[in-house]
C-alpha positions in Angstrom: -10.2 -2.2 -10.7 -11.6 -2.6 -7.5 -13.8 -5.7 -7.0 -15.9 -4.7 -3.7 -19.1 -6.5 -3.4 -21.0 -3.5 -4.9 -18.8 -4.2 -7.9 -19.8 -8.1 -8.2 -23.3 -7.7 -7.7 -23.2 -5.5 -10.7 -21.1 -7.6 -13.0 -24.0 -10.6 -11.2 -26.4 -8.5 -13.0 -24.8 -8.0 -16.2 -23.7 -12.0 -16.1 -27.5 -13.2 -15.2 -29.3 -10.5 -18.2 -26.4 -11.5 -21.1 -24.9 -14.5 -20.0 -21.3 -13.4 -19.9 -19.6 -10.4 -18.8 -15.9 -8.4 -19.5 -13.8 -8.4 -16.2 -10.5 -6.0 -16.5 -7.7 -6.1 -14.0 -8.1 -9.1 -12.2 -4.4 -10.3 -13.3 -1.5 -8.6 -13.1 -0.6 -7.8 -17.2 3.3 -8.9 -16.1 1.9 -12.3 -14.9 0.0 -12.6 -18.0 3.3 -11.9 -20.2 5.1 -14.3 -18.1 2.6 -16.7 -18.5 2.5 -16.6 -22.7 6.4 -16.7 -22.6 6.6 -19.7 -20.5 3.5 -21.5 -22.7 5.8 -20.8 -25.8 8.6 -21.7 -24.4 8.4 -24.3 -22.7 4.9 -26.3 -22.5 4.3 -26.1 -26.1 7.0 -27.6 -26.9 6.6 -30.7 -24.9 3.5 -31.5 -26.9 5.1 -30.6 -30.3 4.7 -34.8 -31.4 1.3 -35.3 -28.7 -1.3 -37.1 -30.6 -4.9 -37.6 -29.6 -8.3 -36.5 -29.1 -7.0 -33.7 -26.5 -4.6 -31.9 -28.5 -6.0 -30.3 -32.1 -3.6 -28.7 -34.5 -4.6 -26.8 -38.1 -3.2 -28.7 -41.3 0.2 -27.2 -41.2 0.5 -28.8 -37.9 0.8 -26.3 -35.4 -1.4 -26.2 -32.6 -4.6 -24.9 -32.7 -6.1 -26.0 -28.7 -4.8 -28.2 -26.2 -8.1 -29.5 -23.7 -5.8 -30.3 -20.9 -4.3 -27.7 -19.1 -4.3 -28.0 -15.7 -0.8 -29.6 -15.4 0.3 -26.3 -16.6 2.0 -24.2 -13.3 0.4 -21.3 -14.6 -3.0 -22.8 -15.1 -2.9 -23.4 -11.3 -1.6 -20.0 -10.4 -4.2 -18.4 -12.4 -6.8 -20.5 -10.5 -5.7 -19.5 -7.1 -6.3 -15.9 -7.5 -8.6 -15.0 -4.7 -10.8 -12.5 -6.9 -11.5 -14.7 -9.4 -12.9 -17.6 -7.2 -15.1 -15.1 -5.3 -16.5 -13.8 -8.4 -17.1 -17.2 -9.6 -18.7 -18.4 -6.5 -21.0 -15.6 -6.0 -22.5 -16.1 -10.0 -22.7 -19.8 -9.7 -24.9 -18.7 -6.5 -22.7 -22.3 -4.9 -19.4 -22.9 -4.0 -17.2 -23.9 -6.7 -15.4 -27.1 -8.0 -12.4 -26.9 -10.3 -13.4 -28.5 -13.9 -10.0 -28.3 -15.5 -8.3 -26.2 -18.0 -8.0 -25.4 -21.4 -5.9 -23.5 -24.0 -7.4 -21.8 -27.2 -4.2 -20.8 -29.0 -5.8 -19.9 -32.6 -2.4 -18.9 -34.0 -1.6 -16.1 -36.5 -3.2 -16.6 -40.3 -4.4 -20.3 -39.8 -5.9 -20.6 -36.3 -9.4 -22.5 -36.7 -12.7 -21.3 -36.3 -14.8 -22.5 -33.2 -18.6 -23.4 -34.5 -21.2 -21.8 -32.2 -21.8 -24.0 -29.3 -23.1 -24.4 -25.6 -20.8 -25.7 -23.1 -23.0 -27.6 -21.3 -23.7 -29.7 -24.0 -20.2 -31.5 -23.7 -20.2 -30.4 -19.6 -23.6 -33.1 -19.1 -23.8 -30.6 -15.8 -26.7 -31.3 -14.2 -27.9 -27.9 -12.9 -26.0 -26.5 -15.5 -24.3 -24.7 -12.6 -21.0 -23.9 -14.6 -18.9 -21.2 -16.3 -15.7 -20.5 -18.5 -13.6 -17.8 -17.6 -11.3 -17.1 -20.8 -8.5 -15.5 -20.1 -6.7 -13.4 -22.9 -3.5 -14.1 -22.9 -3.0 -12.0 -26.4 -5.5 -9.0 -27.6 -8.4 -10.4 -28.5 -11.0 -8.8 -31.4 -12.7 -9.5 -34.3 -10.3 -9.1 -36.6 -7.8 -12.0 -34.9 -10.9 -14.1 -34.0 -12.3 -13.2 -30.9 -14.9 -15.0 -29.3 -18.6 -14.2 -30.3 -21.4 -14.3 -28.1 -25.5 -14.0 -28.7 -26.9 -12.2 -25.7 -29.4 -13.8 -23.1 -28.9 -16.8 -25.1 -28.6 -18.9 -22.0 -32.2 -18.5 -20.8 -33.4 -21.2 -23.6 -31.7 -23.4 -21.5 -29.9 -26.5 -23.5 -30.4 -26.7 -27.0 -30.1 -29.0 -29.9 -26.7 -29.6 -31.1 -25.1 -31.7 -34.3 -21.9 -33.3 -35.3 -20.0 -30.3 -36.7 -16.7 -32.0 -37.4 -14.7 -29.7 -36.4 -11.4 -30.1 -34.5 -11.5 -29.1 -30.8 -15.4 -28.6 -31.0 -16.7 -31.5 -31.7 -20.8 -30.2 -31.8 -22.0 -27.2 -32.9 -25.7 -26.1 -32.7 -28.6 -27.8 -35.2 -30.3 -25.0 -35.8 -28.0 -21.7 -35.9 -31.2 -19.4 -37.2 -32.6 -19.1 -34.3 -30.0 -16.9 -32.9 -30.8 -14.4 -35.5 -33.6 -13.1 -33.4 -30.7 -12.2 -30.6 -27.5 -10.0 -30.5 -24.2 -11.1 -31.5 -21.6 -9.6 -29.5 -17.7 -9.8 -30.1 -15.8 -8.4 -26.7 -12.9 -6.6 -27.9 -10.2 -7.4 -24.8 -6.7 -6.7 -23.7 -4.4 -9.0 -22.8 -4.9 -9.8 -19.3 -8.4 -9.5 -19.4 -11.1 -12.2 -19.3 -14.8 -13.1 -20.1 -16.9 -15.2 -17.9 -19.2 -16.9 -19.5 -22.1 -19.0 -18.4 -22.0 -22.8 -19.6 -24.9 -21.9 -21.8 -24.8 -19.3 -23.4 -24.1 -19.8 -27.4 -20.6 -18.7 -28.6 -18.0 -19.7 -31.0 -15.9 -17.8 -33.0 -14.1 -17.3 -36.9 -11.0 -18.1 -38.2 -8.0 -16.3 -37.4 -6.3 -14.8 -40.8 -4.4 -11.6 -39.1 -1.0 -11.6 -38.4 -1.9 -11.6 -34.6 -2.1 -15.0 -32.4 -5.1 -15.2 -30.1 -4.2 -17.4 -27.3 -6.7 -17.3 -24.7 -6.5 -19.7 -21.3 -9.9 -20.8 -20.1 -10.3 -21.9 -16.4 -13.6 -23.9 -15.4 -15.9 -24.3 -12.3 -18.7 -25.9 -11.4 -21.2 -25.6 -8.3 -20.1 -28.0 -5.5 -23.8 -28.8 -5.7 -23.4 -30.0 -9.1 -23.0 -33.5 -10.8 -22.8 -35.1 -14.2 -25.4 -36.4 -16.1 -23.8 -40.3 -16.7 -26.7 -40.4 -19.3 -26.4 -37.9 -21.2 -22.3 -38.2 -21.1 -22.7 -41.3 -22.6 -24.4 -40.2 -25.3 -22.0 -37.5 -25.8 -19.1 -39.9 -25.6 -20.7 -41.6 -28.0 -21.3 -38.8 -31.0 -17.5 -37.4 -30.0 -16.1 -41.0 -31.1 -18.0 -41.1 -33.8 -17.2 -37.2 -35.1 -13.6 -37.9 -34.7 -13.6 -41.4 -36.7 -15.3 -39.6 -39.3 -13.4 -36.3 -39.3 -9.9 -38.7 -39.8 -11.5 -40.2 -43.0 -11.9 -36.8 -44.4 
């Protein structure tokens, strides 16, 4: 796919009206494959015995998501890629700051559900000048998972979230039935693809039960423009200690 700047302005568009958009193509598929192999291989394995409140795993102990990434080589590869970091500049309408890495592994039959959530609300951006690009590093669908998404859901700007005690996303939102009056969207992707998702828009995703892993990278930026709100982290901070002291007693 060629990404001219007629191209971007249309997936700006698309991204500003729904909040997230499908980009094809940016990564080449034998980089991707690569990339899985050596996460498998080799930095999984290193955090096979890592405890804490980065790393989540389901109850059989493998590992669900790991919220540190960007000590991975490939994270940083993936980052570089010229494409990418124009698209992401030109919807953040600033220049971008890198705001780490992730890994969503959801693995085959026991991979956890993600509740439906905001990024922002554990971001405390300020401008809420920030989005995920999620980076499929296995098909990603419905049936294995995928991530869901309720249209234009972003234009209510931050909304109220609760505890959700739930590993790896740690708030979910208070009052889920509001969303009903929106459309709920579940990109089907290839490997190699990604989403790009505005730090607001509502999303989550269900349990994996297929036979099919869906391991998906995510890469974060911020507008150079943007800070944290030390207020609102601290609140956060707070109801994230408290969610995992209460999720251990469980």
């Amino acid at each position: 796919m060629i990404f001219d700047n007629k191209k971007i302005q249309r997936l700006k568009k698309e991204y500003d009206t729904k909040g997230y958009i499908v980009a094809r193509n940016i990564f080449d598929k034998k980089d991707i494959i690569t990339a899985g192999k050596d996460l498998e291989e080799s930095f999984l394995l290193r955090l096979k015995n890592f405890k804490g409140r980065d790393i989540n795993k389901t109850k059989n102990n493998i590992i669900n998501s790991v919220h540190f990434m960007n000590n991975w080589r490939w994270s940083k590869k993936l980052k570089n890629n010229k494409v990418l970091k124009k698209i992401s500049s030109i919807l953040l309408e600033d220049s971008i700051k890198d705001f780490g890495s992730e890994l969503f592994a959801k693995p085959a039959k026991v991979g956890l559900a993600s509740p439906m959530h905001q990024d922002n609300y554990y971001w405390c951006v300020d401008n809420s000048k920030g989005l995920t690009i999620w980076i499929a590093l296995d098909d990603s669908n419905e049936k294995n998972g995928g991530v869901f998404y309720y249209d234009k859901s972003h234009h209510f700007g931050l909304l109220e979230h609760a505890q959700s005690f739930a590993p790896g996303s740690s708030q979910t939102l208070k009052y889920p039935k509001s969303m009903k009056l929106l459309k709920k969207n579940i990109p089907n992707i290839k490997r190699g693809d990604c989403i790009i998702h505005n730090c607001l828009v509502v999303h989550g995703s269900k349990k994996n039960t297929s036979r099919h892993a869906r391991r998906g990278l995510t890469i974060r930026y911020i507008g150079k423009s943007s800070k944290i709100d030390l207020n609102r982290k601290k609140t956060y901070e707070i109801e994230l200690k408290n969610s995992i002291t209460k999720y251990a007693r469980v």
